[in-house]
C-alpha beads as a LAMMPS data file, in Angstrom:
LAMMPS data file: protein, C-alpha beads

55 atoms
54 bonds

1 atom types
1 bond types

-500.0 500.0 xlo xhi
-500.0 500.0 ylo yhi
-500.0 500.0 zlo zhi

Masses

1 110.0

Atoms # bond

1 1 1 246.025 120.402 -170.501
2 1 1 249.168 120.338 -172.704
3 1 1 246.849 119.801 -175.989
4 1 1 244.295 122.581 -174.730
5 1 1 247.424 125.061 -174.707
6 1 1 249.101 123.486 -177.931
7 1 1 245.422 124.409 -179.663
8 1 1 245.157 127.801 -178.314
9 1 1 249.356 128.805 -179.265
10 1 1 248.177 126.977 -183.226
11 1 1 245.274 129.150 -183.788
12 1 1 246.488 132.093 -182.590
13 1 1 249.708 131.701 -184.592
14 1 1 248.079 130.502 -187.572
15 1 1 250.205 127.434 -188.367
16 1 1 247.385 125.053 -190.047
17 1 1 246.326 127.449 -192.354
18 1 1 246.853 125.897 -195.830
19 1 1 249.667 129.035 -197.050
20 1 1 251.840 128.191 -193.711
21 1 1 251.508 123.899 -194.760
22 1 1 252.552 124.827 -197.727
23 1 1 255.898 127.581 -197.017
24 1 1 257.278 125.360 -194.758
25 1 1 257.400 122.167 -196.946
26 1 1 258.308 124.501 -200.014
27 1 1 261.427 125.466 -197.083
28 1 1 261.845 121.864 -197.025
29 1 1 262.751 121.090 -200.358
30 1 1 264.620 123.807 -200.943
31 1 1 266.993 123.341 -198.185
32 1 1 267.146 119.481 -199.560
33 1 1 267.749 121.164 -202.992
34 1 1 270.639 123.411 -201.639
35 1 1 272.140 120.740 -200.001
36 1 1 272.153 118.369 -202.719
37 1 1 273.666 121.249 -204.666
38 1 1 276.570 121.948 -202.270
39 1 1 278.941 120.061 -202.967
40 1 1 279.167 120.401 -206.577
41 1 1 279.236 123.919 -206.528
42 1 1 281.870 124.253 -203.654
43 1 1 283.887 122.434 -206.884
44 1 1 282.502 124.026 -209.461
45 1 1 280.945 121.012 -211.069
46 1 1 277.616 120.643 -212.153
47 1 1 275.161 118.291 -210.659
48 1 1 273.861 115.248 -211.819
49 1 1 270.276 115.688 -213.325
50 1 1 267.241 113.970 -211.315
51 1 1 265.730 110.994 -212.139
52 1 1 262.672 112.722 -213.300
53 1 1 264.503 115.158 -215.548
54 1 1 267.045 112.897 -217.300
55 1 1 264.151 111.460 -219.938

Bonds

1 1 1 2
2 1 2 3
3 1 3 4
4 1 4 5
5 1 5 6
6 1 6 7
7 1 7 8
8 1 8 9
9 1 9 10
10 1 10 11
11 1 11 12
12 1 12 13
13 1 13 14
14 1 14 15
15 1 15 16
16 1 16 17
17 1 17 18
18 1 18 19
19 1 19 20
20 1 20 21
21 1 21 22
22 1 22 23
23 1 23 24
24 1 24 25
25 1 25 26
26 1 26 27
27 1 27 28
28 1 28 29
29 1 29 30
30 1 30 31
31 1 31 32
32 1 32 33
33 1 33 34
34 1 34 35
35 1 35 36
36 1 36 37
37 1 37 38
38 1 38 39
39 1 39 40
40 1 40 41
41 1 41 42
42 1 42 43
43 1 43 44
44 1 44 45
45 1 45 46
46 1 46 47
47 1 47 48
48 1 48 49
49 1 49 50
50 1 50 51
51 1 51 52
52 1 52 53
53 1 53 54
54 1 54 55
């Protein structure tokens, strides 16, 4: 009964629809992004590049 209701509040909300997947994990790494950022900024350092963007 629980997964009948859980359907019907999904589709009528639209939350699997492919734009909502992908806002809420673009949220998600910004608010990692932000609070990686936090503390150097609170100093006014700047951070460390990533892994991926130091070669």
């Amino acid at each position: 009964m629980r997964q009948l209701i859980a359907g019907i509040i999904e589709e009528h909300l639209n939350a699997n629809v492919p734009e909502m997947i992908c806002r809420c994990s673009t949220r998600w790494l910004e608010r990692n992004e932000h609070a990686r950022f936090f503390q150097y900024y609170s100093r006014k350092l700047l951070p460390p590049l990533k892994n991926e963007l130091r070669t």
